[in-house]
N, C-alpha and C positions, 0 to 999 in steps of 0.2 A: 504494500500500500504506500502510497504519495500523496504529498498534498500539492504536487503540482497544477498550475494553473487547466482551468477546463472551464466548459461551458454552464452558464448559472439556469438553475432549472426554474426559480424566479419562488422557489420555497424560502419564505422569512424566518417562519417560526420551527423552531429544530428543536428535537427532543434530547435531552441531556441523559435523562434515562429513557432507554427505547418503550414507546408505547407499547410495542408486542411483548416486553418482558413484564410490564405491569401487568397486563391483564393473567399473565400468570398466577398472580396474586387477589386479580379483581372479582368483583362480581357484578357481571357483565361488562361496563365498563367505568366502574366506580371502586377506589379503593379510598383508606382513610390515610393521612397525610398528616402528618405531626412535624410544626415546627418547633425543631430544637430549643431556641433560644427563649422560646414562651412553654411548650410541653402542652401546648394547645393541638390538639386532635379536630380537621374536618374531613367531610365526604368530599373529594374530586373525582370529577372524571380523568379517566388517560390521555383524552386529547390535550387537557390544558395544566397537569399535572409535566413536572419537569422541564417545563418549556421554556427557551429564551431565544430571544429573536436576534438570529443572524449567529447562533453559537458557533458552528461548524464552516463560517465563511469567513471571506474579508472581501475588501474594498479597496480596487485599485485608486492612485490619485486623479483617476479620470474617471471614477466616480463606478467604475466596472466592477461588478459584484460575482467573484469564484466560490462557488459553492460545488465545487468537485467534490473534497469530502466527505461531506452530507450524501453524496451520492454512493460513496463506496461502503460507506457504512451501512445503508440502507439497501445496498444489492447483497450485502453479507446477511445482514439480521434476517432480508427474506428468506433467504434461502434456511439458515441455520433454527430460526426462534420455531415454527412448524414442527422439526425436529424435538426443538425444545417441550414442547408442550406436548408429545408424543412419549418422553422422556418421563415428565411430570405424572400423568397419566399412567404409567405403568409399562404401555404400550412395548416399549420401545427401548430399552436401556443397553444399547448395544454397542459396540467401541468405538461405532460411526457415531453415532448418537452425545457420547463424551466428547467426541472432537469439536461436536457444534458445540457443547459448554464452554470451550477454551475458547472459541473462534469470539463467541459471545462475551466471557469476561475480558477477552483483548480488547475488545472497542470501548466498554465502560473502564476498563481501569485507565483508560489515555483517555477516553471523553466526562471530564468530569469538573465540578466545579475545583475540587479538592485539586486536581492537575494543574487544571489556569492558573489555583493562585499561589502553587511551590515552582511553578516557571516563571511566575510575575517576582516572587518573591527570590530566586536566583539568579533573574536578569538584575534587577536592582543590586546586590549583592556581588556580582564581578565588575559591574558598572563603577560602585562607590570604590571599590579596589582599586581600577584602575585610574579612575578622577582622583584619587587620594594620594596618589603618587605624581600624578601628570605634570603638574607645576615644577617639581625639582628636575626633570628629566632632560640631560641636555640634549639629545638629539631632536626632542618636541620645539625645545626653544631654539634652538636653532633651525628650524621648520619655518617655528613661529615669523622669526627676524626675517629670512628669506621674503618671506611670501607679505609680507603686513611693514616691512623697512622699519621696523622698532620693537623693544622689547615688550613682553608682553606684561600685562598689568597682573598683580595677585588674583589667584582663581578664573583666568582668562582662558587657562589652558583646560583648566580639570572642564569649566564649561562648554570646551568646543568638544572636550572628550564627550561628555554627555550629552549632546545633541547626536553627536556620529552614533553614539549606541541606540540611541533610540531611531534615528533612522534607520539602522541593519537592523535591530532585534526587537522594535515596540511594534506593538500593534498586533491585528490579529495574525497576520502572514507568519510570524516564526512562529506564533502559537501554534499555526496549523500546521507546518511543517514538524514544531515538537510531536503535537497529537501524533499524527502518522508516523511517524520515528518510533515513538514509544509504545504504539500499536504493531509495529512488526518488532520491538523487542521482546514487549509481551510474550507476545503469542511462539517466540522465541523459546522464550524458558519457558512458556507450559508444554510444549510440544514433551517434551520425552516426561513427564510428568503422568501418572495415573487418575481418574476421576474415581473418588469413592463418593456413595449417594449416601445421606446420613437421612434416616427417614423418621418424621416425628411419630412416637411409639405411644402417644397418652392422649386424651383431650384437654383444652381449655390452656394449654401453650403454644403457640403460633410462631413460624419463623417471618421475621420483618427485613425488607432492605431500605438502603439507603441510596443519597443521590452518590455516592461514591458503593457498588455494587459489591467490588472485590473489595475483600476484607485481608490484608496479609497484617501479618503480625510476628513479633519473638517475644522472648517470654517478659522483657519491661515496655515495649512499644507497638504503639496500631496505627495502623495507616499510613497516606504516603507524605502528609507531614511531618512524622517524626523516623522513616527510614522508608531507605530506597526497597524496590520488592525483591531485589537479588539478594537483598539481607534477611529475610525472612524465614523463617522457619514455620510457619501455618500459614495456606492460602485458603479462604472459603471463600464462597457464590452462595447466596438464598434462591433458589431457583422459585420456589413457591412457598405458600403457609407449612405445605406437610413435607418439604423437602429439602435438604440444602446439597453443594456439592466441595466435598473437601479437594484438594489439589496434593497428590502423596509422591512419595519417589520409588514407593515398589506397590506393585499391585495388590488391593485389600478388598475384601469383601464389602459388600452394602451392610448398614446398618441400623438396628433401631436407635434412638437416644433417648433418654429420660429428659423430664420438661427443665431439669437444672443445667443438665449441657445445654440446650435453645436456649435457654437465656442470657446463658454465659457466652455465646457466638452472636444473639442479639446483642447484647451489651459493647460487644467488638463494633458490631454492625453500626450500630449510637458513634460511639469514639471515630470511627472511621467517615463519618456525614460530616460533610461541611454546613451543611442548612436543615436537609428534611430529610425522615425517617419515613415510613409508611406500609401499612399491610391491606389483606383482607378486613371488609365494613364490618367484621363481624368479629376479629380477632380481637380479644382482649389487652389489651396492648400496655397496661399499666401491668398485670400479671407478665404478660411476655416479654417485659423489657426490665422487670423489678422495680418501676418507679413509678411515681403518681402521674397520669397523664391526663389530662381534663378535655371534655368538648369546649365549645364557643358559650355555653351558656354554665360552666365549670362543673359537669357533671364527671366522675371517676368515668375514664373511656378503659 
């Protein structure tokens, strides 16, 4: 995959988490959606759940909008999510069937809010490194004198440095060149990786995702905020309410789990969201996640 330039298919509104994977979750197509930051619980639909406008494009300086992207993610999810809910279903749990899991967590673990903003927060980070230095450097000032016939003024330099960085690397174009980078690294390291299906074994615990899907973690860190996924020692996916999918390094049987493991991989699933959590309208979601989660009107959800 690339995020080379292509043709815009004139789609605005792009899914951060793929609407075919909610409804994995949904009923019909309504799931309940919990923001984090309040622990407020509503009914969404899939259409307008995880949605931001223009996520998976950019926009040239001639006003010309690439949304190639958008397009290759959405000929993969077709083909694979089908699969997926065949999977879910029981149908189908066969080793083609685990490859569309991987195919599937490569696109959410590189499209994600939690991604934009440890690339935002890395480009700022080499950027201030290299302005932080720029002023003492003689061969910049001697650049500087060539080109301007005088010396240059304090902080003249680190600020042309950070212009140049932000015309190579701001905006959305290296984001979506990272996105596609880090979607064939992905899918990279899961490839020789095994899928075990962890299957919920009780009622009245429910497995939940998040807008960040893959969950990796080791045993003091979660998510791709606090470590890279090549550092990790547990990978999971929630594929749906009664099923999730661990990511192993030798092949292991499917399994039941008691409602205290869900929760302890929901809880991962929570740490690892940048904004909103969300399940089936009917999942218990203060049980399933160990904490108090209220509707709009502060009933226990």
């Amino acid at each position: 995959m690339n995020g080379s330039q292509g043709p815009s298919s004139g789609t605005a509104r792009h899914h951060v988490v793929s609407r075919g994977y909610q409804r994995l979750f949904a009923d019909g197509e309504q799931i309940r959606r919990v923001e984090k930051t309040t622990r407020r619980a509503i009914i969404v639909g899939t259409r307008d759940a995880f949605v931001e406008r223009h996520f998976n494009s950019w926009e040239d300086n001639e006003g010309n909008r690439d949304d190639e992207l958008e397009h290759q993610w959405s000929v993969r999810e077709n083909e694979c999510l089908p699969v997926l809910r065949s999977l879910v279903a029981g149908r189908d749990t066969s080793a083609g069937a685990r490859e569309a899991v991987k195919i599937v967590a490569a696109i959410h673990f590189s499209r994600s809010y939690a991604f934009a903003e440890v690339q935002q927060r890395i480009a700022e980070e080499v950027t201030d490194q290299h302005a932080a230095s720029a002023d003492g450097r003689d061969h910049l000032r001697a650049a500087f004198r060539e080109q301007e016939g005088r010396d240059p003024y304090p902080g003249e330099i680190a600020a042309a440095v950070r212009r140049g960085a932000e015309a190579q690397f701001g905006g959305r174009r290296q984001l979506i060149r990272d996105m596609a980078y880090a979607y064939n690294r992905a899918l990279e390291m899961m490839t020789p990786l095994f899928v075990q299906l962890v299957w919920k074994h009780r009622p009245f615990i429910d497995f939940v995702f998040g807008d960040h899907p893959v969950v990796h973690s080791d045993r003091r860190r979660v998510g791709l905020r606090q470590l890279p996924l090549g550092e990790a020692t547990r990978i999971f996916m929630p594929l749906s309410s009664t099923v999730g999918a661990l990511f192993t390094t030798r092949q292991t049987a499917d399994i039941g789990v008691a409602p205290a493991v869900i929760q302890r991989l929901n809880l991962q699933t929570w740490q690892a969201a940048e904004r909103y959590i969300a399940g089936h309208p009917s999942t218990e979601l203060s049980a399933s996640l160990a904490m108090n989660i209220t509707d709009h009107a502060g009933q226990r959800r």
